[in-house]
C-alpha positions as CSV (number, residue, x, y, z in Angstrom):
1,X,136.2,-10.7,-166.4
2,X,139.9,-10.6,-165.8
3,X,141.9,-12.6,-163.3
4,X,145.5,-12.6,-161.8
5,X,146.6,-15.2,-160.3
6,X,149.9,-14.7,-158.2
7,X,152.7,-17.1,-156.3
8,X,154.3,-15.2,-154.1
9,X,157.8,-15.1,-153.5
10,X,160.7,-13.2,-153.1
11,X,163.1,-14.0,-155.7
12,X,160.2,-15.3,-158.1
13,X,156.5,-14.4,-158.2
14,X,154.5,-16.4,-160.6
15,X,151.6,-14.5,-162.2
16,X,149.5,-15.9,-164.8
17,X,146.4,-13.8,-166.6
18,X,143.5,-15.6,-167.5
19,X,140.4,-13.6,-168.9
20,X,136.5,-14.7,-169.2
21,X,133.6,-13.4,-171.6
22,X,130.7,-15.5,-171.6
23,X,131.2,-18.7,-171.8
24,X,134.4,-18.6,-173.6
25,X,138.1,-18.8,-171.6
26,X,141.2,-17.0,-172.4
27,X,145.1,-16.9,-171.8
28,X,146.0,-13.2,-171.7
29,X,149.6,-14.1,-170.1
30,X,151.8,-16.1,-168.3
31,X,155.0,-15.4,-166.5
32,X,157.4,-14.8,-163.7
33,X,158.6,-11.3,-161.9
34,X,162.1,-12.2,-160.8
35,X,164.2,-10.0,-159.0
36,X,168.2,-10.2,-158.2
37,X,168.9,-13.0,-155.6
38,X,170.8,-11.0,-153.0
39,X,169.5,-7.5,-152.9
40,X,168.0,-7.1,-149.3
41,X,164.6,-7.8,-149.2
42,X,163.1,-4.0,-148.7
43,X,164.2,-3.7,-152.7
44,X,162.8,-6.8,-153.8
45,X,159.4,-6.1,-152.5
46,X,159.9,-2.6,-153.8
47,X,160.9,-4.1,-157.1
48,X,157.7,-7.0,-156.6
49,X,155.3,-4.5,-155.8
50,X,156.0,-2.0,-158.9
51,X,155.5,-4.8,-161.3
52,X,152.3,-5.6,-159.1
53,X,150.6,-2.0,-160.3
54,X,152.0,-2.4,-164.0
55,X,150.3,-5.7,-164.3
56,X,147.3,-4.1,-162.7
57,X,147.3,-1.4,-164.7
58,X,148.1,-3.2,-168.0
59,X,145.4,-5.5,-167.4
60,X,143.0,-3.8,-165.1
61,X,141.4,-7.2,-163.3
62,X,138.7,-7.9,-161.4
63,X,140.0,-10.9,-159.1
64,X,143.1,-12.1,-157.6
65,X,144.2,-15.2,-156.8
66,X,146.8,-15.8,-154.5
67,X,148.0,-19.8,-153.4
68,X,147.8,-19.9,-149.6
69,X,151.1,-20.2,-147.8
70,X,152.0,-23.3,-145.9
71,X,154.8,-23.4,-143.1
72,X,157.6,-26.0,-144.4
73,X,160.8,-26.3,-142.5
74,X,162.3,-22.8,-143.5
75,X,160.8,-19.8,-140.9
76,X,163.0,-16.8,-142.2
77,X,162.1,-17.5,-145.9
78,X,158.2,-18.2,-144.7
79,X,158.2,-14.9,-142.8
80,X,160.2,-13.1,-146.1
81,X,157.4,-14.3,-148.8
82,X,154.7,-13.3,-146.3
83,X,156.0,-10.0,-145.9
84,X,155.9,-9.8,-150.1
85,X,152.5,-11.6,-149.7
86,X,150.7,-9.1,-147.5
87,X,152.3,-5.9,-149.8
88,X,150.4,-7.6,-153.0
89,X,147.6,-7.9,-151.0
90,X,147.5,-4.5,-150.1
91,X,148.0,-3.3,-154.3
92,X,145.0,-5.2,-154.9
93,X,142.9,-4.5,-151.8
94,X,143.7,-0.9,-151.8
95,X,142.3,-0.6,-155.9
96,X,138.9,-2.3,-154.5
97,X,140.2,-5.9,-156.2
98,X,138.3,-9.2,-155.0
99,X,141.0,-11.6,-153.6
100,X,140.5,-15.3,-153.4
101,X,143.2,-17.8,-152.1
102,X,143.5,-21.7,-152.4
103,X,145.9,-24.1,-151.7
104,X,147.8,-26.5,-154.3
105,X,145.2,-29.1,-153.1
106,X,142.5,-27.2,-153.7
107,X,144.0,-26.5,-157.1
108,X,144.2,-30.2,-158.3
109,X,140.6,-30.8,-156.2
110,X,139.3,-28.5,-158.7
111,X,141.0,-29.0,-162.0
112,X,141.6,-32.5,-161.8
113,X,139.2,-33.7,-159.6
114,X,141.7,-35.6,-157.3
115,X,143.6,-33.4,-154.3
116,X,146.7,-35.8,-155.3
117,X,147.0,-35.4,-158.7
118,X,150.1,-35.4,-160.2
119,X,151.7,-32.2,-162.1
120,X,151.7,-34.2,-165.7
121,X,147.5,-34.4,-165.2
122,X,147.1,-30.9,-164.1
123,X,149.3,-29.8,-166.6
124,X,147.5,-31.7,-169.4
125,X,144.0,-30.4,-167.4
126,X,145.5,-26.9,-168.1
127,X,146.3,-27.6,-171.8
128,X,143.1,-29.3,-172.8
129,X,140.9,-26.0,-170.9
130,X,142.6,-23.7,-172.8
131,X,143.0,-24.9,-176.0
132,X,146.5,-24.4,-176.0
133,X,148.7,-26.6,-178.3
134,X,151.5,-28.1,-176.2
135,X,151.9,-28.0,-172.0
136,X,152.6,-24.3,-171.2
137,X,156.5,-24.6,-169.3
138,X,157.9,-24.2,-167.2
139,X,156.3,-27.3,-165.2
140,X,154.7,-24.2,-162.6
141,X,153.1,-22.3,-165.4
142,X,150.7,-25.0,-165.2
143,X,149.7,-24.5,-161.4
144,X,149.4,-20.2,-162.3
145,X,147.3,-21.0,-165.0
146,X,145.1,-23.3,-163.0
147,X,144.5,-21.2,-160.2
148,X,143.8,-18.0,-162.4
149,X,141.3,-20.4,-164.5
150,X,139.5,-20.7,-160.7
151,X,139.2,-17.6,-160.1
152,X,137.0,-17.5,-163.5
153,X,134.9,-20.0,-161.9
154,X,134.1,-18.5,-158.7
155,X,130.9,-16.2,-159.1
């Protein structure tokens, strides 16, 4: 089994690629898709949603998992990522893709154990799950990894 796990955004999406054979765990991939900061945002999700399908098509997955939205102080840019939000989920609805979504305290519920861990232990979580040999960085390559590595677990 293959998972993607996407951040939505509109200037950076995080994606990370996790993949699952038995009982063994994998890191396929880890990255951001980042387009040009002032370009309206018709082009970005253009741009977002093209680099959706070649990840989709480079790694043909089973699952998504995309990190719930939360309302901060900032409505237009709320309102912008939902818009890129709702065009991912439609890539992977429309190619019969199971989507999952959690929240960043669901994320270090489940990794860590504790809704309020910090990003060191979930970042240390992430290295020890996956073998890897140093924290992956940037600090939210951690979180992408995390939630991808959930979508492994769910059955």
């Amino acid at each position: 089994m293959i998972v993607i796990w996407i951040d939505p955004g509109t200037s950076i999406v995080w994606y990370a690629i996790v993949e699952k054979r038995w009982h063994e765990k994998k890191l396929l991939d880890y990255w951001i898709i980042e387009t040009q900061a002032k370009i309206p945002l018709k082009d970005k999700i253009l741009e977002i949603a093209q680099d959706i399908e070649s990840l989709i098509e480079k790694y043909s997955p089973e699952r998504v998992v995309i990190e719930k939205l939360f309302f901060n102080t900032n409505i237009t840019t709320w309102i912008d990522v939902s818009h890129v939000r709702g065009v991912m989920m439609y890539q992977f609805a429309k190619r019969g893709i199971q989507i999952l979504e959690y929240t960043p305290l669901e994320l270090k519920s489940a990794i860590c154990g504790n809704g309020k861990a910090d990003k060191k232990q979930l970042q240390t979580a992430i290295k020890i799950f996956f073998w890897l040999d140093s924290i992956p960085k940037p600090d939210d390559a951690a979180d992408a990894i995390g939630l991808a590595y959930m979508g492994i677990l769910q059955r």
